[in-house]
C-alpha positions in Angstrom: 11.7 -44.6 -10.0 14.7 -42.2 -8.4 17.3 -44.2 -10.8 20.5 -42.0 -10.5 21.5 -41.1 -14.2 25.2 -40.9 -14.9 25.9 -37.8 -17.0 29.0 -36.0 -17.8 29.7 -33.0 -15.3 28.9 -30.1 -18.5 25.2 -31.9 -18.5 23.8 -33.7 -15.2 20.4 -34.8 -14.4 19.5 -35.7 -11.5 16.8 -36.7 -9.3 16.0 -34.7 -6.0 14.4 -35.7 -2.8 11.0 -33.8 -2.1 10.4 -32.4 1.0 12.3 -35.1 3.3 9.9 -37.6 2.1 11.5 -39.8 -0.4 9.9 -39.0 -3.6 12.2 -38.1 -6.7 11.5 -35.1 -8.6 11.4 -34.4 -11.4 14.7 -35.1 -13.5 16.3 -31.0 -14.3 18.8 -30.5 -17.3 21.0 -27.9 -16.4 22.6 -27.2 -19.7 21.7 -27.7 -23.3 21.7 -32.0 -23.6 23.5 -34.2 -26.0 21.0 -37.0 -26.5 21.1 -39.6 -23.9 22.3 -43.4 -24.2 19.5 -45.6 -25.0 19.8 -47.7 -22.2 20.2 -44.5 -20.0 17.2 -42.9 -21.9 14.9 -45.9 -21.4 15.7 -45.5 -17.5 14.6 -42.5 -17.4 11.5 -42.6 -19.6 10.7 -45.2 -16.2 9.2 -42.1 -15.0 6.2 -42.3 -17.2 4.8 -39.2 -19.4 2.3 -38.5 -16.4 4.3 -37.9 -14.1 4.1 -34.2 -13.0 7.5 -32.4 -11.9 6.7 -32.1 -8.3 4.6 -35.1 -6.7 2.2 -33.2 -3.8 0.6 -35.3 -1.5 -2.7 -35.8 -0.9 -3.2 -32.9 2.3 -1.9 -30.3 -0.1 -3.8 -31.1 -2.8 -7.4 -29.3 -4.0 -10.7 -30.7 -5.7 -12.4 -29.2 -8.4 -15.2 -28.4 -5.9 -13.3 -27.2 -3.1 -11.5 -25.0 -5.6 -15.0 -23.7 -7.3 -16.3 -22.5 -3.7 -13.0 -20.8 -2.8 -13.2 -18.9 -5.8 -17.0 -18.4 -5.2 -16.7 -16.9 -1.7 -13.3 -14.7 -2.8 -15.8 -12.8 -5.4 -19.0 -12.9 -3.0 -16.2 -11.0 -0.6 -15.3 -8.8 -3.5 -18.7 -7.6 -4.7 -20.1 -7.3 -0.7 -16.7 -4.8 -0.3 -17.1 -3.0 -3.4 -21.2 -2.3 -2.5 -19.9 0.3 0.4 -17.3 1.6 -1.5 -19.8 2.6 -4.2 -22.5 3.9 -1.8 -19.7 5.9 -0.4 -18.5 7.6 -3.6 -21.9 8.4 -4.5 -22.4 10.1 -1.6 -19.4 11.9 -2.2 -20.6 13.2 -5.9 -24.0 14.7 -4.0 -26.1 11.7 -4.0 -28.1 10.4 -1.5 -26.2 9.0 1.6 -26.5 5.3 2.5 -29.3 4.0 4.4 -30.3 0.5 5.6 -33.1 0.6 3.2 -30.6 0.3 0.2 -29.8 -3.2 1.2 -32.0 -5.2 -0.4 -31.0 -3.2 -3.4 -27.2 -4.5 -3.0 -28.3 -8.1 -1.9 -31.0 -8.5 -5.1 -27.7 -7.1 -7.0 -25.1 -8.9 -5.4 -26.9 -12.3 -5.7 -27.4 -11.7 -9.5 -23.9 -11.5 -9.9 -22.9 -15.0 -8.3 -26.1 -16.5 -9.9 -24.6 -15.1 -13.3 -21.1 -16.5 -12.8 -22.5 -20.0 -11.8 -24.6 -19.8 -15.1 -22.6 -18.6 -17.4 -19.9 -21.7 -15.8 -16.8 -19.2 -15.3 -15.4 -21.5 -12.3 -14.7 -24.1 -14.6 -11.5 -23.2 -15.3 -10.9 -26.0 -17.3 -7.2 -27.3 -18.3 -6.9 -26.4 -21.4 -9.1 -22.5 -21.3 -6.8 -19.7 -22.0 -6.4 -16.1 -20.2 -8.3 -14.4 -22.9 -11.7 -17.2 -23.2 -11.5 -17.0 -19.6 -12.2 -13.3 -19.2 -14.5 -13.4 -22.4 -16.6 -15.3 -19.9 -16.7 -13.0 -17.1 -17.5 -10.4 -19.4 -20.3 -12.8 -20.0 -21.3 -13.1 -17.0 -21.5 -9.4 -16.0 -23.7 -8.7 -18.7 -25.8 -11.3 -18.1 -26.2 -9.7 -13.9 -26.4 -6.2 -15.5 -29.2 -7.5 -17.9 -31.2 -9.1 -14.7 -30.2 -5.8 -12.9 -32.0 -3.6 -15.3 -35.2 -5.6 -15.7 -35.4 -5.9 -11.5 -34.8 -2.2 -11.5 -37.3 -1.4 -14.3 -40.1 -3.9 -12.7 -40.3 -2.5 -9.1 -40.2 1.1 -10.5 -37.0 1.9 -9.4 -34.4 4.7 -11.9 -32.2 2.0 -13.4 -29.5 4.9 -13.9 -29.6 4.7 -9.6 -25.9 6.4 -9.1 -24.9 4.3 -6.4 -26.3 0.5 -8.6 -24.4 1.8 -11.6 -20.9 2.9 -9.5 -21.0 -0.9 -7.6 -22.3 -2.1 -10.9 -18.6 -0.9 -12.8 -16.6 -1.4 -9.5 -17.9 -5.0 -9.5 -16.7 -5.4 -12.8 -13.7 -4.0 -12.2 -13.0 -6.0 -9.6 -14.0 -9.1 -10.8 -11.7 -8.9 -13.7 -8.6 -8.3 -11.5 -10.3 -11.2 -9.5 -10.5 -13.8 -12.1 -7.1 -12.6 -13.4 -5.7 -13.9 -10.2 -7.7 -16.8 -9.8 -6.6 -18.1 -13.2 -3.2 -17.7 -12.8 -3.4 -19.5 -9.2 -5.3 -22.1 -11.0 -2.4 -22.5 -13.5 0.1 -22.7 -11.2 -1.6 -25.7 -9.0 -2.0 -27.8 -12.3 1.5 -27.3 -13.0 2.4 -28.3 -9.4 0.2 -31.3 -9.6 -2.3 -29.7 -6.6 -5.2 -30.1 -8.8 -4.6 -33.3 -10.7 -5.4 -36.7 -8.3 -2.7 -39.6 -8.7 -3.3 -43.1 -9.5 -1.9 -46.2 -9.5 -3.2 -49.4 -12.0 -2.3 -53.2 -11.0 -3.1 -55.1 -13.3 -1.3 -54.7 -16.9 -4.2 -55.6 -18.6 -6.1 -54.2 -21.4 -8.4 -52.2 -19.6 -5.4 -50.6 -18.2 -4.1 -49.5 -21.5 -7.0 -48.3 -22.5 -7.5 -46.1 -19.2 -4.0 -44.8 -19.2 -4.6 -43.9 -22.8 -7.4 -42.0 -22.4 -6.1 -40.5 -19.0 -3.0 -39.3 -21.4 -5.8 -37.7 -23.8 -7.5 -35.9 -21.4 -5.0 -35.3 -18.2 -7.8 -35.5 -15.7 -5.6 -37.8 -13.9 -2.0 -38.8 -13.7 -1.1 -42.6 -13.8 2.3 -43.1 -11.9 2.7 -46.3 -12.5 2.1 -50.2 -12.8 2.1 -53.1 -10.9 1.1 -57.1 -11.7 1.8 -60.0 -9.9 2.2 -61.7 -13.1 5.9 -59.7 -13.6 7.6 -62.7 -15.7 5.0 -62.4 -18.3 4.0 -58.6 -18.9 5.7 -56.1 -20.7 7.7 -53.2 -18.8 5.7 -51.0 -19.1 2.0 -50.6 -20.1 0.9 -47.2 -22.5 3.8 -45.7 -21.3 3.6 -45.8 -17.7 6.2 -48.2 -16.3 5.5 -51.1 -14.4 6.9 -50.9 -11.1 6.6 -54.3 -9.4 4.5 -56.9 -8.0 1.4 -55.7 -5.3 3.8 -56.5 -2.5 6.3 -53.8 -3.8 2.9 -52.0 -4.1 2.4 -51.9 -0.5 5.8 -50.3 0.7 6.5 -48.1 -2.5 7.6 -44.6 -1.9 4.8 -43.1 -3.8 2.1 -44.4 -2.0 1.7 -41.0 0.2 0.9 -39.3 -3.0 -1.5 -41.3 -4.7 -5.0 -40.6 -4.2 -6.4 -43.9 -5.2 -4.9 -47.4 -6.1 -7.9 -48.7 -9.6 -7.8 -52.4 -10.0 -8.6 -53.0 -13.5 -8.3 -57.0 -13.2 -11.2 -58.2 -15.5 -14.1 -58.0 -12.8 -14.7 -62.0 -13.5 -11.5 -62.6 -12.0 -12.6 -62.7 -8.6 -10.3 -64.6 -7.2 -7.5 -63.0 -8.4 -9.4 -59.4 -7.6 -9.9 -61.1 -3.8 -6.6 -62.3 -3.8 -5.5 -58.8 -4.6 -7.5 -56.8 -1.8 -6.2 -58.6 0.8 -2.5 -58.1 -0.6 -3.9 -54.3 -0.3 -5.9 -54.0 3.4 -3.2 -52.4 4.7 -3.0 -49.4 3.0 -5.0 -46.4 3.8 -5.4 -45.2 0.3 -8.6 -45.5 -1.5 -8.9 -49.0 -4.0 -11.4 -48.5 -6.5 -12.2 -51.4 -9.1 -12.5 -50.6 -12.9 -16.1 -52.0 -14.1 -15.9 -53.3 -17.4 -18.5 -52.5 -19.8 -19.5 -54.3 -22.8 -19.8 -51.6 -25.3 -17.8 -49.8 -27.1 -19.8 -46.5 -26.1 -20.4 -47.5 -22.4 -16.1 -48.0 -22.0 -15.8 -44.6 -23.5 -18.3 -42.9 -20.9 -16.8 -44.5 -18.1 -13.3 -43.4 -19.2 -14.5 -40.3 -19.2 -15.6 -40.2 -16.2 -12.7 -42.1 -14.7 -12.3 -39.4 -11.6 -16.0 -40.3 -10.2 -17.0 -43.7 -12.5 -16.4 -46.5 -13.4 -15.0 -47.3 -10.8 -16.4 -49.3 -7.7 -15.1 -48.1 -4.4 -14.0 -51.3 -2.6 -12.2 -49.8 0.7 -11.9 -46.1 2.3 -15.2 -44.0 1.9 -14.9 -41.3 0.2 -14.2 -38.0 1.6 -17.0 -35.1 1.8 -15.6 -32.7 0.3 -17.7 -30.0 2.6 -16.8 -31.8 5.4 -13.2 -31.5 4.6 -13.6 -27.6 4.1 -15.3 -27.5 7.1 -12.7 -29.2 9.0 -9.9 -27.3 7.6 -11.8 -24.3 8.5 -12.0 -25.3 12.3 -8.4 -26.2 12.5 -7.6 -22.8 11.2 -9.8 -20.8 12.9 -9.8 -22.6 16.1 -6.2 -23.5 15.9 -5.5 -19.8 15.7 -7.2 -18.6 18.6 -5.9 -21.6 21.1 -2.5 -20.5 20.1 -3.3 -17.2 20.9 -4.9 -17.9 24.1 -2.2 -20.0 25.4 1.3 -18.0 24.5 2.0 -17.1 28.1 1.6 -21.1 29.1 3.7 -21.9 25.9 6.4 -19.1 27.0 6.6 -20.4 30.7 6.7 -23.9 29.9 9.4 -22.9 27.4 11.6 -21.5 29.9 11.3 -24.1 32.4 12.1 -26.6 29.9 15.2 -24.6 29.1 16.2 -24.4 32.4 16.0 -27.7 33.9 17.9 -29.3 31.8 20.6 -29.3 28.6 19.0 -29.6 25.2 16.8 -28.1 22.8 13.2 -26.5 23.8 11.0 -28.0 21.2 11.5 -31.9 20.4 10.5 -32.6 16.9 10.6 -36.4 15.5 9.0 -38.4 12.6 5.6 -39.6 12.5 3.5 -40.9 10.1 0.7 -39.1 9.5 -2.3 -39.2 6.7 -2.3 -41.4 4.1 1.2 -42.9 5.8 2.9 -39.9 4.8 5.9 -39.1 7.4 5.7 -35.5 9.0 7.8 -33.9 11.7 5.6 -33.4 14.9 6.1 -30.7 17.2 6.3 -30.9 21.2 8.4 -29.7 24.2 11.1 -31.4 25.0 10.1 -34.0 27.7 13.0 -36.5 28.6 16.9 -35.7 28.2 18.7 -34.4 24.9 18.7 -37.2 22.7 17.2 -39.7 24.6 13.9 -39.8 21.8 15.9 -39.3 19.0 18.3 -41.9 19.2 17.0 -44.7 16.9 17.2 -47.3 19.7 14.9 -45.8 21.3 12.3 -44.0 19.2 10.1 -46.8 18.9 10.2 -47.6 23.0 7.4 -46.2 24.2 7.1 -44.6 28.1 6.9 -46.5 30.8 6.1 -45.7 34.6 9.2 -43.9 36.0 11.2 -44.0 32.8 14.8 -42.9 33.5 14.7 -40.3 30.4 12.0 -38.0 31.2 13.2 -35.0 33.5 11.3 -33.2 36.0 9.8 -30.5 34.5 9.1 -33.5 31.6 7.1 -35.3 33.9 4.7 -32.4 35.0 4.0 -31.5 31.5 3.6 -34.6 30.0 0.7 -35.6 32.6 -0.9 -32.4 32.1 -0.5 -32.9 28.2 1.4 -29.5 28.0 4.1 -31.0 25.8 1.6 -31.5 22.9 1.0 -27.3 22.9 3.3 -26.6 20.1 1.2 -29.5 17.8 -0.8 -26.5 17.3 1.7 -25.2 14.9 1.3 -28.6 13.2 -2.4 -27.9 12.5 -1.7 -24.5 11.2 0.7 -25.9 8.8 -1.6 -28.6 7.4 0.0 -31.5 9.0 -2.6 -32.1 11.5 -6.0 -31.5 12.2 -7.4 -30.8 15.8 -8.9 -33.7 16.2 -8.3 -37.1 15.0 -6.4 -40.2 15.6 -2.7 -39.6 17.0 0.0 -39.9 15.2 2.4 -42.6 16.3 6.5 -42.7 16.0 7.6 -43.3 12.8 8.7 -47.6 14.0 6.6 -47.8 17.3 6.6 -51.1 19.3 4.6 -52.5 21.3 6.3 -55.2 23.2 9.2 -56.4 21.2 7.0 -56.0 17.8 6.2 -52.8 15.6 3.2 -52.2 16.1 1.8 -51.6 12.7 2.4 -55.5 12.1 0.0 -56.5 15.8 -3.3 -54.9 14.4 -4.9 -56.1 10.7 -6.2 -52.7 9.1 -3.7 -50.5 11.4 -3.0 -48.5 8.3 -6.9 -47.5 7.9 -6.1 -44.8 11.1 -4.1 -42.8 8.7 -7.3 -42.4 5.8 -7.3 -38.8 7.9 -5.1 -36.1 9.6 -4.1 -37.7 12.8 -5.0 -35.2 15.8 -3.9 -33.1 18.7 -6.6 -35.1 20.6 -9.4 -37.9 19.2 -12.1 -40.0 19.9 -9.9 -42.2 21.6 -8.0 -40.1 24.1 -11.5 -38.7 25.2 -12.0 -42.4 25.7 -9.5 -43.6 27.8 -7.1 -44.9 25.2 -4.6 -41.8 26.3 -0.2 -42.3 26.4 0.8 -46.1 25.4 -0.4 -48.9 24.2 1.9 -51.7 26.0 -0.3 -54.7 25.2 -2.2 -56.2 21.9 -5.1 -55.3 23.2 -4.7 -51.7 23.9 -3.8 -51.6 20.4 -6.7 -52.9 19.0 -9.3 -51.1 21.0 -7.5 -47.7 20.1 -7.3 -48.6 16.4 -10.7 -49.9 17.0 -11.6 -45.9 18.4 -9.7 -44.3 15.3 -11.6 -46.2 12.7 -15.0 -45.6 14.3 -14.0 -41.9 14.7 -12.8 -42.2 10.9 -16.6 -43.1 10.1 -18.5 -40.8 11.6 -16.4 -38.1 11.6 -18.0 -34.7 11.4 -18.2 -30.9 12.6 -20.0 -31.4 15.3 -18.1 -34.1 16.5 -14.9 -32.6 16.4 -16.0 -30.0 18.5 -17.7 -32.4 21.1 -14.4 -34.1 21.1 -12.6 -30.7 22.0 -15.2 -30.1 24.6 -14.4 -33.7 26.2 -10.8 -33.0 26.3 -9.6 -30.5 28.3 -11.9 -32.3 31.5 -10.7 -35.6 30.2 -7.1 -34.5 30.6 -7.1 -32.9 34.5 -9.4 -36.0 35.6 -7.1 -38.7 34.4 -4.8 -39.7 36.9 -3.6 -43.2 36.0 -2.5 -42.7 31.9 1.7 -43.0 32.2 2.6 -40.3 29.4 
């Protein structure tokens, strides 16, 4: 993985970082290419043939379902603008003006239309379906809601040559082609950016991982980055294809862990001891570990292959996510998000300006913290303490104490009123954060003399989610540092019962609880 390849300067390749987080690109020819040296071939064929060009992480990535009801609601907008737009223009030709009593009319209509798209399966969009199938099947589709259409119209008495039906009836399909023309090309463009396609990682070089990795190579429903066995001195170097990267130690600390959506285990499932021996090599991670089920026919391996996104596999740690919840959540981020940061520009201008003016340094303090799935992410706050002072790498992992020398004045005011952590907003537009959810700690943070992530078995399990502006446990008390072990462990404690019961409704009970929480608590040194 990221092994620099020495080229002559008329034909490099090289490997880039992405985003600031460590993970090599994908390997670019800039000129027409001489073959390569074997042994510098076979380092880069390390890579694996899976391995898309850009690695996203998890946060920016999209599900089948999530991307099913995007399209869904973007042609339900569609049809519900086109319906007024068609009353309109019938109007305009001498026809009967619009009346409340039409809509029934447009709602029976309407909801043909999505019932037709749903049946006739156009949000499929499936991997290898071409421009030209794909509109072959909204055509489909249309026909199908203008078939239903007519035989509603005919059956409660009603002209089906109504003007206004037949105008939204053409607009719709219309605008559902120019629709679907977009939504396929999106759709292309997030497979080839790896958005839609969930990462994986096999340990165990076994024969169920061959087969797995073969069949994930068939099909592309998943990309296999790589292998790792503790048994290193006597399997191959790679396995299918896919390289084998190291032992589960080297598992734990790779770089591409903040990409991968789920470690499979695909030790024979006999092996228990050695599967036991593996999962506790693993706690720490906050990515999903799933265990490949072996099956004893040659029909039931081939189903479960098939099925490798959902089944065979076991889920051993990290429930999986809702993927309406998520939606949900995203939603009130954005929507919530946007109308706090609204609300508050004049606190965020004056707080600005007084930051600015009491002492040298930059407004907005911006530092490395690890955020979900232990992927590192630059959080957004004022600037609390003196230019440098939070930055330098002696100190980022000191956390504040009572009357710390590097917070200034105006740092102290809005750091007990939690005004500093304003500009995270910005974070949760982005996608880095949500609103609520466990905080996100400095990239190294110690408590005591030791990091902290090393104090506290499962630590790692309060990054399965977006850490948060505020969370379950700063409505609870567990606000500004955690000096001792045991402040650790109760707010971890908080985060991973948060974590599992996470919801809408909480979030929004947790937002009420804050803003009280924060002007009633006097004794929290921030």
């Amino acid at each position: 993985m990221g092994v620099a390849l020495k080229q002559p300067a008329a034909d490099t390749c090289r490997d880039e970082t992405l985003a600031g987080q460590g993970a090599p690109r994908a390997c670019h020819r800039e000129t027409a290419a001489t073959p390569l040296p074997a042994a510098e071939q076979a380092a880069r064929d390390r890579r694996g043939p899976m391995r898309p060009p850009t690695l996203a992480p998890m946060r920016r990535r999209l599900t089948p379902w999530t991307v099913r009801t995007l399209l869904r609601m973007g042609d339900v907008a569609g049809l519900l603008a086109a319906a007024p737009a068609a009353a309109a223009l019938a109007a305009w030709r001498g026809g009967a003006a619009f009346s409340t009593g039409d809509l029934p009319a447009f709602a029976i209509a309407g909801a043909l239309f999505v019932w037709s798209l749903g049946a006739i399966d156009v949000y499929r969009l499936g991997r290898g379906e071409s421009y030209g199938r794909h509109l072959i099947r909204v055509a489909a589709a249309c026909g199908l809601g203008g078939a239903g259409l007519w035989t509603l119209a005919a059956a409660f008495g009603q002209p089906p040559t109504r003007p206004d039906l037949c105008l939204w009836f053409c607009l719709g399909v219309a605008l559902l082609t120019a629709l679907h023309t977009l939504w396929w090309a999106m759709v292309r463009r997030w497979r080839r950016l790896g958005r839609l396609t969930p990462n994986i990682v096999v340990v165990g070089a076994t024969a169920n991982a061959a087969r797995l990795i073969e069949q994930m190579n068939i099909s592309g429903e998943a990309a296999v980055l790589g292998v790792f066995d503790d048994r290193l001195s006597r399997v191959p170097g790679d396995v299918a294809g896919v390289p084998v990267l190291g032992d589960t130690g080297a598992l734990v600390g790779h770089r591409i862990m903040p990409f991968v959506d789920r470690v499979v285990i695909t030790v024979p499932s006999l092996a228990r001891s050695r599967v036991r021996q593996i999962l506790e090599t693993l706690t720490s991670l906050p990515n999903e570990i799933m265990l490949f089920v072996d099956h004893d026919s040659e029909a039931g391996r081939a189903a479960s292959l098939s099925r490798i996104v959902e089944a065979p596999l076991t889920r051993l740690t990290a429930a999986a996510a809702d993927e309406r919840r998520v939606l949900a959540k995203r939603a009130q981020d954005l929507i919530i998000g946007a109308l706090v940061l609204v609300a508050a520009l004049p606190v965020l201008a004056m707080v600005a300006i007084a930051v600015r003016l009491d002492s040298a340094g930059p407004i907005l303090f911006r530092q490395r913290r690890l955020g979900f799935n232990n992927e590192p992410f630059v959080v957004y706050k004022f600037r609390s303490m003196r230019h440098g002072a939070g930055s330098d790498p002696a100190c980022a992992g000191r956390q504040v104490c009572a009357g710390d020398e590097r917070v200034t004045r105006v740092g102290r005011f809005i750091r007990r009123a939690s005004l500093d952590e304003l500009p995270q907003i910005l974070n949760v537009l982005i996608g880095d954060m949500s609103l609520v959810g466990p905080r996100p700690h400095a990239v190294g943070m110690k408590t005591g003399e030791t990091e902290s992530a090393r104090l506290v078995a499962g630590y790692a399990h309060r990054h399965r989610i977006k850490p948060g502006v505020t969370g379950w446990a700063a409505v609870h008390g567990s606000r500004g540092p955690v000096d001792t072990v045991e402040g650790l462990r109760r707010r971890v404690a908080l985060d991973v019962e948060y974590i599992e019961r996470q919801s809408f409704w909480l979030d929004l009970r947790v937002i009420a609880m804050t803003v009280p929480c924060l002007f009633g608590d006097r004794n929290t040194v921030r």
